[in-house]
N, C-alpha and C positions, 0 to 999 in steps of 0.2 A: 699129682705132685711129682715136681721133674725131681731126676738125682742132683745129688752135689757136687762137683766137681772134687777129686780126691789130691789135689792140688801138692798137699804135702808128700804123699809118698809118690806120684809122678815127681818131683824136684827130687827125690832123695834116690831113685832109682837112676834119673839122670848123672844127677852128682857121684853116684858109684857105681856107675856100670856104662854109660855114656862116655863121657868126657875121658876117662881113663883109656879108651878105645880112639881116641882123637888121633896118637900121635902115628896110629896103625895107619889110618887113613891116611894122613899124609904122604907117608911113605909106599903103600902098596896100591896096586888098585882093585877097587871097591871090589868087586867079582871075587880076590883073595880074602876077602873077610866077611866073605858073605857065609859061610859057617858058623863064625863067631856070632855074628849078627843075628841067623836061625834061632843059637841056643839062648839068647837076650831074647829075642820075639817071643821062645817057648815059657821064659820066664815072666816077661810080661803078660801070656794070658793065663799062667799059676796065681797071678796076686790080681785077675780079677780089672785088669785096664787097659784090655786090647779093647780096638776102635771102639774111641769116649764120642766120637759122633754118631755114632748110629746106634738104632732104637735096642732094646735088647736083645725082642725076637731076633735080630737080626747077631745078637752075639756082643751087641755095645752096650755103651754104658747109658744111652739115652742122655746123651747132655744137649741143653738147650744152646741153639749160635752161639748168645751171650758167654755161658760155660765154656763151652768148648773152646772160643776165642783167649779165657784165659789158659786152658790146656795150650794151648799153642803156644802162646807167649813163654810160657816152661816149656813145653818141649823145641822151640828156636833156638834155645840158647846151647843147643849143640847141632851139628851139620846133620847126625843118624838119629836127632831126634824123634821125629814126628814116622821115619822110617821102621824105627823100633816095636812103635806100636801102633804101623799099619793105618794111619791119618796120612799118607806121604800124596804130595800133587805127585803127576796125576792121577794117581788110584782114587784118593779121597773123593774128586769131583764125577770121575766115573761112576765110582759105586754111588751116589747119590743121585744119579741121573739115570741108570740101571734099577735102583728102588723107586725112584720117583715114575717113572715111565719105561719098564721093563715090561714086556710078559712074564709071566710065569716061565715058559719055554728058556729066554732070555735071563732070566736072574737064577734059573737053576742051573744052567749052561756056564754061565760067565761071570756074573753078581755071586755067586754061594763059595767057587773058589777065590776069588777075589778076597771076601771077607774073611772067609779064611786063612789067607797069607800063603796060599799055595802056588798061586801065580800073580803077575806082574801083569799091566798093562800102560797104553800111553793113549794120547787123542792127538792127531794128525789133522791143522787145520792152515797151518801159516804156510804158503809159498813162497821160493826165492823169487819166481818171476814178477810178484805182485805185494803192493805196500802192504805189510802187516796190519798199518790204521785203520787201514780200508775192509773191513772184514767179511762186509758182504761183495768182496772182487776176486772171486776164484776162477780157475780153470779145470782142477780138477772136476772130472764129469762121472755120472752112476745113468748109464742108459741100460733102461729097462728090458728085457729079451724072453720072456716068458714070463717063469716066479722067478726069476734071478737077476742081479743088477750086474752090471762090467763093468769096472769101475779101473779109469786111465788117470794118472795123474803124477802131479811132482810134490811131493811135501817136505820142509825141514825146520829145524826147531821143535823135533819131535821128543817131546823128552824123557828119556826113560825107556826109547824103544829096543833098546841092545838088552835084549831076555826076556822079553815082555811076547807074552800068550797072546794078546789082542789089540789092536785097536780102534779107536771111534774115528770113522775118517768124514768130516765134511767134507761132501760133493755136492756138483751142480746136478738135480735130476732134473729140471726144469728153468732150462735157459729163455725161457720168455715170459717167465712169470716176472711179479715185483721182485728187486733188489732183496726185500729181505723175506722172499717166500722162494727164490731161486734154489737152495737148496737143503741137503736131508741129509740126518745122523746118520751111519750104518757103522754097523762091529763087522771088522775082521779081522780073521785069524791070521797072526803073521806070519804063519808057515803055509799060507794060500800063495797057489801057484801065481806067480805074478809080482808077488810082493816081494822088494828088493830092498834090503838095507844099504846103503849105496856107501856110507861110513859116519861115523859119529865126528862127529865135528868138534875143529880145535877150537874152542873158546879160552882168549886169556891164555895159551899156548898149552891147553891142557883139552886131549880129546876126554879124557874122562873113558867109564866102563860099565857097563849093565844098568842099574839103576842110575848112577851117577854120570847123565851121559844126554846127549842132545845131540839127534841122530837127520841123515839125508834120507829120504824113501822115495821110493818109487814106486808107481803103480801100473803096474802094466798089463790090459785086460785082466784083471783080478774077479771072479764070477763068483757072488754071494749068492745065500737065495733072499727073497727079498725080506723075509722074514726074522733078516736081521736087520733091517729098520729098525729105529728106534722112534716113535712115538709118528706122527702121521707124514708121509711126500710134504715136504717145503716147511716143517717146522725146526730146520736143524737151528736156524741162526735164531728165531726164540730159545729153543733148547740152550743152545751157546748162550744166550745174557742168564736163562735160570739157571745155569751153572755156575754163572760170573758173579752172583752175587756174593753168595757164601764163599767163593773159592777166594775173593777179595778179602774177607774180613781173615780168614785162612792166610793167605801170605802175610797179610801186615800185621796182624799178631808174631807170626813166625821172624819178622823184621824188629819187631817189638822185641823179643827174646835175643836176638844177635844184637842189638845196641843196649841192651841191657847186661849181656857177658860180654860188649867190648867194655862198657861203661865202668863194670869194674876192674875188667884189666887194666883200663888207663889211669883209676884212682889207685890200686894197690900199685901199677909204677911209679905215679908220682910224690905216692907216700914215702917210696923205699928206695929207688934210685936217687944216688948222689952226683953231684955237679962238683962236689968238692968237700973234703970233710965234714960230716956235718951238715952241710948245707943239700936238702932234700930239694928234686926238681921241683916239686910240689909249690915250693916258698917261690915259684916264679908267678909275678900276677897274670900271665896271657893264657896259664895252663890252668889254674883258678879261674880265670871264665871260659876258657873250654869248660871244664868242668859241672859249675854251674849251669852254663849255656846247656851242655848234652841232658843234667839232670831235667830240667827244665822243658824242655823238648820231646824228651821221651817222655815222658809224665803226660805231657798236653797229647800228645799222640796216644798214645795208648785210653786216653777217656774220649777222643775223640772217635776214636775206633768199638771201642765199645756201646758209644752212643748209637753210631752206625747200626749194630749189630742187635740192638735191642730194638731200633726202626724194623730192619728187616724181619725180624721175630715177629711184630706188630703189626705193621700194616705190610710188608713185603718189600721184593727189590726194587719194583717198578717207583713205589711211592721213593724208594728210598736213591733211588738211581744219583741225585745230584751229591749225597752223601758219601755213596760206594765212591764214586769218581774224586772225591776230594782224598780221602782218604788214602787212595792208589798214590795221587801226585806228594800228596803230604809226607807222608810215612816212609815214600821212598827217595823224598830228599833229605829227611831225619837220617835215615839210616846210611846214607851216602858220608853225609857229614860225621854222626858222631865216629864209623869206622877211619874218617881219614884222619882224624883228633887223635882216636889212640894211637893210630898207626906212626902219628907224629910225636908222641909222646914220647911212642918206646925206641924212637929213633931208627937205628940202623937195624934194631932186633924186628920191628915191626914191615921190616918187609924181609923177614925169612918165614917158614913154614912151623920155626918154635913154637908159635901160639895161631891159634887161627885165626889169627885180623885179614893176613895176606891172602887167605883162602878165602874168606867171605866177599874181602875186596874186588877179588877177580871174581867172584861166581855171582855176588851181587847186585855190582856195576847194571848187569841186566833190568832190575827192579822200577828203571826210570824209564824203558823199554817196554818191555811184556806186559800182555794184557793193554796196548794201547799205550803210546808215547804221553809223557807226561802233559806234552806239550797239548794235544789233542782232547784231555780229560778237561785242563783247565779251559782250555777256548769253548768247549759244551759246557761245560757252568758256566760261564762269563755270559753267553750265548741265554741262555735261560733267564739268567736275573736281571737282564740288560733288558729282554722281552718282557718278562713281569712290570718292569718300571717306566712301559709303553713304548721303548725303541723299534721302530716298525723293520720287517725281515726286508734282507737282501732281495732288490728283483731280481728274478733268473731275466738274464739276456740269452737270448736266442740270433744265429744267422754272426 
């Protein structure tokens, strides 16, 4: 018998100890409130709800995707939510890829503080030189040299690397295998000679700091031994899609929860602000179907997403792959829209830093991006159901 998700007092710890913490973050950076943050995290594992994803041995609360998908949905609906209590991308996906395929050596080394919230980590796989879509087209290279790999390369879009104790870097260790047996997971330590944080990158005119941060690296002869592999030579980009499934239904619940605390900033504005004595913006009919329209939308997203997430439970991500991809493109046009509605709503307030729409706006903008352009998700479904209903494949021409 799985646990129950503790739903109400995750909401009520957010709502008082969260959110009251919002208007710090805006103003300071994140690294400045990362003591405050500590003593919430120490409170969080007193009542019993630090990481609701993983099994208990492990120190969680053993919730099943489906469960946990709703933890997310509550913990989105603040920026340090899911941070709070140690679910945060990229740790979450790490440490599930660490239990799933660690050694022993490996999950006591790196997985155990991890869970414990002692350290930070990130996963280094996107190149500036090379289309993000394209995910089996790297350059970074892991050539072999006894037990040890040396590992060259350019990474960015790293996120999370500015404080972070490790991370998983795909490389090529076998540049003449298939496209997607080319290359291999490996952990390294970010203070390994070699490794260069080059600068955290301005996104939306904000480099951001420690956690809160999307960093340039560099690899330059970096020497692991080989024993930090993760799971066997050429399985990294398998690895990568079993990390992408759950870490899929993970974002758009988290999406789910932000259009759900824009949802009712934009209703409690158009209850309460006036256009003129009396007369409440609300009484305008175009802001009544925003309204509507976003209720409607997030509602259908969010059973959508959990259907997903009970597939995955079931028969897994493979089965569920046409799913996980709708969901990505879906959920992150939902959540594009209902934030530019409130942000329209609250008018000139809606792009200052008072409320957090303008913060999501800019940090979430990415969402139709990462993990794959939207555009790319729907044309492999399209691509699928077109072949189902006998459209014969593209010939490859050659010469």
């Amino acid at each position: 018998m799985t646990a129950a998700a503790p739903l109400d007092a995750i909401r009520a710890f957010i709502t008082q100890h969260a959110i009251p913490l919002e208007p710090e973050l805006q103003r300071r950076p994140f690294r400045e409130l990362v003591p405050a943050l500590e003593a919430l995290r120490a409170e969080v594992r007193r009542q019993g709800l630090w990481a609701p994803h993983l099994p208990p041995e492990q120190g969680g609360l053993g919730l099943t995707l489906p469960a946990f998908a709703e933890v997310s949905a509550v913990l989105g609906e603040s920026p340090i939510g899911h941070y709070l209590f140690n679910c945060q991308a990229p740790d979450v996906g790490n440490q599930e890829l660490l239990l799933a395929h660690g050694t022993s050596e490996q999950r006591a080394t790196w997985l155990a503080p991890l869970v414990r919230g002692e350290v930070r980590s990130c996963f280094a796989m996107t190149e500036p030189e090379f289309a993000g879509s394209n995910p089996v087209w790297m350059d970074t290279r892991a050539v072999r040299d006894g037990d040890a790999y040396v590992i060259t390369g350019h990474k960015w879009f790293t996120s999370s690397a500015d404080g972070a104790a490790f991370t998983i870097v795909m490389a090529v260790t076998d540049p003449d295998a298939s496209p997607h047996r080319r290359a291999s997971q490996i952990i390294v330590p970010m203070d390994a000679p070699g490794v260069t944080l080059v600068r955290n990158i301005s996104v939306m005119g904000e480099s951001g700091s420690d956690y809160l941060s999307h960093a340039e690296l560099r690899f330059d002869a970096v020497r692991v031994p080989v024993t930090n592999r993760l799971g066997a030579e050429g399985e990294g980009f398998a690895l990568a899609q079993e990390r992408l499934g759950p870490g899929r239904i993970h974002h758009c619940m988290r999406w789910i929860g932000i259009c759900e605390r824009a949802f009712g900033l934009m209703v409690r504005r158009a209850a309460t602000r006036e256009l003129a004595p009396g007369e409440p913006l609300g009484r305008q009919q175009v802001v009544q179907h925003w309204i509507a329209e976003s209720r409607a939308e997030v509602d259908a997203a969010r059973l959508l997403v959990l259907d997903v997430a009970h597939r995955i439970e079931r028969d897994g991500a493979t089965a569920a792959r046409d799913g996980i991809s709708l969901i990505k493109f879906h959920v992150a046009g939902v959540l594009q829209r209902v934030l530019d509605r409130a942000i329209q709503v609250h008018g000139a307030l809606g792009m200052t830093d008072d409320t957090p729409l303008a913060y999501w706006y800019r940090h979430e903008r990415g969402a139709r991006i990462y993990d794959g352009p939207d555009e790319v998700h729907k044309t492999s479904v399209a691509k699928r159901i077109l072949a189902a209903a006998g459209m014969p494949a593209r010939e490859r021409r050659h010469g």
